[in-house]
Each structure stands twice: as structure tokens, then as C-alpha cells.
C-alpha positions as CSV (number, residue, x, y, z in Angstrom):
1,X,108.1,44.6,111.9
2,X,110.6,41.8,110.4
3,X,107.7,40.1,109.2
4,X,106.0,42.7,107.6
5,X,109.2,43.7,105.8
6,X,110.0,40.0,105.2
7,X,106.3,39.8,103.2
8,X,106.8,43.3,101.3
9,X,110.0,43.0,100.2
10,X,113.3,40.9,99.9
11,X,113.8,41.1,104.1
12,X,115.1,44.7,105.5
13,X,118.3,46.0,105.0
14,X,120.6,47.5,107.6
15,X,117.9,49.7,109.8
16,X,115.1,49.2,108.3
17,X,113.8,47.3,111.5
18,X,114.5,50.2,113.8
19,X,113.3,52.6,111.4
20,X,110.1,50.3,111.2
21,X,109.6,50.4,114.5
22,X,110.2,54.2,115.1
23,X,107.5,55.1,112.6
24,X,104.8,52.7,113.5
25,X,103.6,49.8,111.9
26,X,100.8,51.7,109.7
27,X,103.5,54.1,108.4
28,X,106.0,51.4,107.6
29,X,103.2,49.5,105.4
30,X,101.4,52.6,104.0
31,X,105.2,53.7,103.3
32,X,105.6,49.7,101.5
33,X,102.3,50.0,99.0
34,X,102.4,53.9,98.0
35,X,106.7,54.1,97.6
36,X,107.9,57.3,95.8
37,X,109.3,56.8,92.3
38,X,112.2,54.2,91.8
39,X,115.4,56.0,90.1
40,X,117.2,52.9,90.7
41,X,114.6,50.9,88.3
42,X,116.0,49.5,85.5
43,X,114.5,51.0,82.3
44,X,112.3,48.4,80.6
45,X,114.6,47.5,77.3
46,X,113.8,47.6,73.8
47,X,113.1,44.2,72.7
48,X,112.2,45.4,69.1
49,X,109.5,43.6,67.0
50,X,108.1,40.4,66.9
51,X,109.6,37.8,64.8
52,X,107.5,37.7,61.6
53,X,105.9,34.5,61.4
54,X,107.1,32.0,58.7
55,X,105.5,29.4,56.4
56,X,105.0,26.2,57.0
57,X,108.1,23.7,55.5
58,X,110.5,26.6,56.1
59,X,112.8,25.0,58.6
60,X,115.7,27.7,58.5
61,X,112.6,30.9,59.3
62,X,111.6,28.9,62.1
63,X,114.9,28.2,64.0
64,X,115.7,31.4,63.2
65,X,112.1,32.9,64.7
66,X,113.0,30.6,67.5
67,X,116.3,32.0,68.5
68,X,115.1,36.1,68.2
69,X,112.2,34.7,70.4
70,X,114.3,33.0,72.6
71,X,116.7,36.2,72.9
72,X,114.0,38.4,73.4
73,X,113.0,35.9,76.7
74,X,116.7,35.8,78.2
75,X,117.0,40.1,77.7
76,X,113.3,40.2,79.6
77,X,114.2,37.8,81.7
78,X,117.9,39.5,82.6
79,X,116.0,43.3,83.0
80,X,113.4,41.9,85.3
81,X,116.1,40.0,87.5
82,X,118.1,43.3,87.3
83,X,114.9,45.6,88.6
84,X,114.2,43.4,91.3
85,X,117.5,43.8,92.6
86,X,118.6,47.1,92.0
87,X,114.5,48.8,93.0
88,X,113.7,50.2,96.8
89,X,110.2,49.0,96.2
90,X,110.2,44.6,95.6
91,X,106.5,45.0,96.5
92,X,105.5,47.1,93.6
């Protein structure tokens, strides 16, 4: 049951082993592929449009394209780390 919860997830929390093991090992993994809805899910964030692309020469458009890019990555980045935390389901 450790294993299976080790594979699934991030590794059980406090009773999930002896819960496991109470309701059977084909409970426990059906229960780990098919979870109910996540409340605890972060909402996926706005990240707004994509940077309009720029001309070639114009230096300035591109750093500046660069950086709202870059932004975009690091608030993705943060709300996924956040979800994977904060969900009762890692697996899905």
C-alpha cells in the first residue's frame, strides 16, 4: 500500500496507509485514478495575452517581449508548484 501511494502521489499522509489497507488495494487505486473534484486546486491564473511580436532591429520591443514572456513563465510556473501542493489528487 506504501508503494502504491508512493507511485500515485507525493507518499501518504497521516492514515492513509491504514485506510489503504482497510479498503483493499483495488479501492485505494480506483479511489487514486477517478478522485472527486479538487476544491483545494488552485485556479489556473490569467496570464493575459501574448506579447505582440516586434520588428526586427527593435531592441527595446524585444527585451521588453522578453520580460512579459518571462513573467508569464515564473506566474505558470508559481500556480502549478502551488496546485501540486495544495491538490488531494498529485496523480491527476
Amino acid at each position: 500500500m506504501r508503494r502504491l501511494l508512493d507511485r500515485f502521489g507525493f507518499g501518504p499522509g497521516p492514515g492513509d496507509v491504514d485506510a489503504g489497507v482497510t479498503r483493499g488495494f483495488a479501492a485505494t487505486a480506483a479511489a487514486l485514478l477517478n478522485p472527486a473534484p479538487d476544491p483545494a486546486a488552485a485556479p489556473e491564473p490569467d496570464l493575459g495575452a501574448e506579447p505582440a511580436k516586434v520588428a526586427k532591429g527593435d531592441t527595446a520591443g524585444k527585451k521588453a517581449r522578453a520580460q512579459q514572456l518571462r513573467r508569464q513563465e515564473v506566474t505558470l510556473t508559481t500556480w502549478w508548484l502551488d496546485r501540486m501542493v495544495a491538490t488531494t489528487a498529485p496523480l491527476t
